[in-house]
C-alpha positions as CSV (number, residue, x, y, z in Angstrom):
1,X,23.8,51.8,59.2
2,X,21.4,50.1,57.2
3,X,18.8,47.4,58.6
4,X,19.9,43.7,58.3
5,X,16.6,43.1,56.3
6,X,17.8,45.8,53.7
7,X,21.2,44.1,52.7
8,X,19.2,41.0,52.5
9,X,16.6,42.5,50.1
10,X,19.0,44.2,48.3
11,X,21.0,40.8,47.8
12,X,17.2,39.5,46.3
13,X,17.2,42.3,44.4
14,X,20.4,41.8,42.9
15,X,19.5,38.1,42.4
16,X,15.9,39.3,40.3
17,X,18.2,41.3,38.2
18,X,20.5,38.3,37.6
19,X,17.9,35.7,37.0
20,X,18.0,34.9,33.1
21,X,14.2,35.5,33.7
22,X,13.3,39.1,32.5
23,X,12.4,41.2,36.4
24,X,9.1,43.2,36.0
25,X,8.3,45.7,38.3
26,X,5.0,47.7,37.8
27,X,5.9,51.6,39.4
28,X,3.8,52.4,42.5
29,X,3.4,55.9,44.3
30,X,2.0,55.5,47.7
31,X,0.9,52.9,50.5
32,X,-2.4,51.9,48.5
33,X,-0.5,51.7,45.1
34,X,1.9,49.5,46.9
35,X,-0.2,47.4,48.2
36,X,-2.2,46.6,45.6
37,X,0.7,45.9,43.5
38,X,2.3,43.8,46.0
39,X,-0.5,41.7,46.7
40,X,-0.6,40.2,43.3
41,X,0.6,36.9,42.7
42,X,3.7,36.7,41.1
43,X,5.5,40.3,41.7
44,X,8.7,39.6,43.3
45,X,10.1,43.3,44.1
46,X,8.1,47.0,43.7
47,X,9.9,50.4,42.2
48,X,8.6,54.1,43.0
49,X,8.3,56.7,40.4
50,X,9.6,59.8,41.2
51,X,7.4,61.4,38.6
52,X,3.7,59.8,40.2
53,X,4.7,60.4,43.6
54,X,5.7,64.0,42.8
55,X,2.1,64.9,41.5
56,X,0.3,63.3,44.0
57,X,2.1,65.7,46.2
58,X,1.1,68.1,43.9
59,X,5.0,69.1,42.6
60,X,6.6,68.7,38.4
61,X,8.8,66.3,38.3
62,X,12.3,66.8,38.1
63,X,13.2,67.3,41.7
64,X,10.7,70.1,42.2
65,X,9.7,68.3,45.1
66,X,11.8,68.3,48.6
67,X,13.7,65.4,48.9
68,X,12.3,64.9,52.5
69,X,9.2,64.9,50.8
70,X,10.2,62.4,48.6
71,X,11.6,59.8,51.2
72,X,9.1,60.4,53.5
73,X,6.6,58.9,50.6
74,X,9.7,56.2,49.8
75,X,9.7,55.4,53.9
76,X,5.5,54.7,53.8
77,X,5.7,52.7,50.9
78,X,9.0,50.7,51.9
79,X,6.8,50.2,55.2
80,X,3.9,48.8,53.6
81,X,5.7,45.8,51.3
82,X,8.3,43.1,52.5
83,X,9.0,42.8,48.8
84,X,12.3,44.3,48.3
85,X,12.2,48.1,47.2
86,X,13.9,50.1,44.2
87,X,13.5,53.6,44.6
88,X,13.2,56.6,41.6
89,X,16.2,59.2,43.0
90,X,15.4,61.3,39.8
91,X,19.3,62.9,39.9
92,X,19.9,62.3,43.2
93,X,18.3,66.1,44.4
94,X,22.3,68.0,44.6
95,X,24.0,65.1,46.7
96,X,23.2,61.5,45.4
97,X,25.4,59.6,47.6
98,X,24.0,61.2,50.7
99,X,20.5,60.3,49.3
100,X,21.0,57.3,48.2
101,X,22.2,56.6,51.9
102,X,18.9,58.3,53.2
103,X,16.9,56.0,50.8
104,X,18.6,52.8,52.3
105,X,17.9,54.0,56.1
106,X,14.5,54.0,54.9
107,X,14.2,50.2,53.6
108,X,15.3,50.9,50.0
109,X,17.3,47.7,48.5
110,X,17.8,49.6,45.1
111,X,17.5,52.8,42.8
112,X,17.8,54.6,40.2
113,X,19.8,57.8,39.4
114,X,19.6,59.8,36.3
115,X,23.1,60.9,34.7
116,X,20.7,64.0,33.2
117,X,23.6,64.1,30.5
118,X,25.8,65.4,32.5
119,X,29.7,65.4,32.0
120,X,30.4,61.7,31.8
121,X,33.7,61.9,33.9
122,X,31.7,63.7,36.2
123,X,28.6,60.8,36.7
124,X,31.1,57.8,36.9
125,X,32.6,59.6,40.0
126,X,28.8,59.6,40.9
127,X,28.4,55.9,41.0
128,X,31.5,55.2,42.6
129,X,30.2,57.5,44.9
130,X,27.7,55.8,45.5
131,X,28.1,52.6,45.9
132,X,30.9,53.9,48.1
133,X,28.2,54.8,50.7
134,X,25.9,52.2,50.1
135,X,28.7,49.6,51.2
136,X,29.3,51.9,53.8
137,X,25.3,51.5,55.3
138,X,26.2,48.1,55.1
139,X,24.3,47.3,51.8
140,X,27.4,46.4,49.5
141,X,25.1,44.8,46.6
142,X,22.9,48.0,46.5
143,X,21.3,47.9,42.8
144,X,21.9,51.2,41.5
145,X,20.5,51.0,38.4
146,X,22.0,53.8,36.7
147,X,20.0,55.7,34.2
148,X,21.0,57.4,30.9
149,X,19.5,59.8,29.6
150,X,20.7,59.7,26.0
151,X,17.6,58.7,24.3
152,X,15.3,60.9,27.0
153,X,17.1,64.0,26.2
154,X,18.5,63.2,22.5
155,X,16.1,65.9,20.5
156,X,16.8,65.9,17.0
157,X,20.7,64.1,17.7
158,X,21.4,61.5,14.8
159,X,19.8,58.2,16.3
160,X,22.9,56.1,16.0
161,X,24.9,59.2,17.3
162,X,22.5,58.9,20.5
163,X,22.8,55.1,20.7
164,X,26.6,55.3,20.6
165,X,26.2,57.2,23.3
166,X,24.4,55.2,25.4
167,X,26.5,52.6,25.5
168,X,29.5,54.3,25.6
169,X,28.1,55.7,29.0
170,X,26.4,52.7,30.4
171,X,29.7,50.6,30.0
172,X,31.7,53.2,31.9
173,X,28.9,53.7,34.9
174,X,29.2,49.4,34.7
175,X,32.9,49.8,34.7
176,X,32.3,52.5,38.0
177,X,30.2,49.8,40.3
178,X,26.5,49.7,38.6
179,X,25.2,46.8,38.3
180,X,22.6,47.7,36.1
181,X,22.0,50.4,33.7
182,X,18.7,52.0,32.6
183,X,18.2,53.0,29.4
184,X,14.4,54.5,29.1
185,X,13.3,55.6,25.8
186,X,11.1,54.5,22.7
187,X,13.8,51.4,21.5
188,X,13.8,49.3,18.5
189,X,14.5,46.0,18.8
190,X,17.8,46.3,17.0
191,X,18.6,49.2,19.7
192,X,17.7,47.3,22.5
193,X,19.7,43.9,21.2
194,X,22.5,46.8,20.5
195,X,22.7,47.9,23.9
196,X,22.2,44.0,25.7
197,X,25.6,43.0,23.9
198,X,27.0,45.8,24.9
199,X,26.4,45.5,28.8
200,X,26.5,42.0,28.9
201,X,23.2,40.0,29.5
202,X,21.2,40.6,32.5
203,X,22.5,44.6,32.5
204,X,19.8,46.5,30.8
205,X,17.0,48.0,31.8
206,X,14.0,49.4,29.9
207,X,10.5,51.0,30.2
208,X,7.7,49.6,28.9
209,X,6.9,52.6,26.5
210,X,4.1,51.1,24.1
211,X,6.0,49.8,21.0
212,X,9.0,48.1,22.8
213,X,9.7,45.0,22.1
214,X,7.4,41.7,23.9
215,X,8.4,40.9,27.3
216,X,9.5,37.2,25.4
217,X,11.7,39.4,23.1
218,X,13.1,41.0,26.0
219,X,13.7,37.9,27.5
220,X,15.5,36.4,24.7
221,X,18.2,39.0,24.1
222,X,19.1,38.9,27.5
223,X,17.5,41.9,29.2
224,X,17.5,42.5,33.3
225,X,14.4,44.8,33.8
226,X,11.7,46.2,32.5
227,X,9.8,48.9,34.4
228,X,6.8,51.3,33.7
229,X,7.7,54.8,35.4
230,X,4.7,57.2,35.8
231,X,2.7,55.1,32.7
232,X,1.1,52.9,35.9
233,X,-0.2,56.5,37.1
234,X,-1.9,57.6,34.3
235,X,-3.4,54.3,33.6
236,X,-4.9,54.5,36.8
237,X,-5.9,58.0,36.3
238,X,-7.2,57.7,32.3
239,X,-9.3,55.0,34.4
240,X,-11.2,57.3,37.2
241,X,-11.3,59.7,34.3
242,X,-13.4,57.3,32.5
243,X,-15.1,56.8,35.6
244,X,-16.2,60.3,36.2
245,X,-17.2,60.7,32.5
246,X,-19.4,57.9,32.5
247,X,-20.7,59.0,36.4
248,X,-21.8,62.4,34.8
249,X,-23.7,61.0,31.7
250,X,-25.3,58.6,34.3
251,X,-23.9,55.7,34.4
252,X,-22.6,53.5,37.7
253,X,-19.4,51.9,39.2
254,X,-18.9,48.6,36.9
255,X,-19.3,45.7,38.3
256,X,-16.0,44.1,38.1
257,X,-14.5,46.5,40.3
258,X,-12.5,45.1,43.0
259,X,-12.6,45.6,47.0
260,X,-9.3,46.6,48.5
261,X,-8.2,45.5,51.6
């Protein structure tokens, strides 16, 4: 079972996603990326990306690394916060239920799961499934927010083929338990306000891909989430990048650089 502090986080969670006030949650990868996210003033809950902590461990993504790797990372990070946790499951490594349940012994409140386009009667069993065994841990408002993949893996598919899709398969993982569904990909306002009135308001979540709608926008048509996968990585990598360029033509640390605690 669960900790009691879990089902209370994930009930917060829940709440966050609720709140007609748009949830941002900037993707961390380890203890000090954690920390320095949760530290600052006005971040109510922190997500993993699967992707970031992956290559830190030095694995691709896409469940290259163990998944004892991957919630030993989850466990350090869920230990370093007392915000409440969402955790990047990528497709749930063969058995999502089972790891969704080794997630939540760990401190996780919520997660995503990728449907990685598979057969669509075959990921709404999924979700049952898994909120199934999260009630079971004694977590019953677990925030699966389940993830299409219909934009991410669309190709060359007609667009409005691929956004028929997405709804048609983030209203049946809604109708299977989800509470929210996550819908990553490069959306036009008019796809996004598509998909909003199709889940209902406070059911969609996005990633901040540069040319997505404002965070207001967002907002206004009634989105839950908006998240930032492995982009918070690379920003802080393009930064010691920069760094080490301006290191080797002789420059110096700049001066606004901050102390961590």
């Amino acid at each position: 079972m669960a900790r009691a502090d879990v089902s209370v986080q994930a009930t917060e969670l829940l709440r966050l996603h609720r709140d007609h006030a748009l949830l941002r949650v900037v993707n961390v990868w380890d203890v000090i990326s954690a920390k320095v996210v949760g530290d600052t003033p006005g971040i109510t809950a922190l997500a993993t990306a699967s992707h970031s902590i992956a290559a830190s461990r030095g694995y691709e993504d896409g469940e290259r690394i163990p998944v004892a790797e991957m919630i030993d990372e989850i466990a350090r990070i869920a230990a370093a916060t007392t915000l409440p946790l969402t955790a990047d499951l990528e497709g749930g490594y063969g058995n999502a239920p089972e790891t969704v349940r080794r997630a939540i012994a760990v401190g996780v409140a919520g997660a995503n799961v990728e449907d990685q386009m598979k057969p669509l009667a075959e990921v709404v069993a999924q979700v049952e499934a898994i909120m199934k065994a999260a009630a079971a841990e004694g977590v019953p408002d677990f925030v699966l927010n389940a993830r299409t993949d219909a934009f991410a893996k669309a190709g060359d598919r007609d667009p409005a083929d691929v956004l028929a899709d997405a709804v048609r398969r983030g209203k049946a993982y809604l109708d299977a338990g989800a509470p929210v569904v996550f819908v990553p990909g490069n959306l036009s306002d008019e796809q996004v306000a598509t998909l909003a009135d199709a889940f209902g308001p406070q059911r969609l979540s996005v990633i901040g891909l540069p040319g997505l709608p404002s965070q207001a926008r967002l907002t206004e048509l009634g989105v839950a989430r908006i998240s930032y996968g492995p982009l918070t990585q690379r920003v802080a990598l393009t930064a010691l990048a920069e760094l080490t360029e301006s290191i080797r033509d002789g420059g110096r640390v700049p001066d606004t650089t901050r102390p961590l605690n």
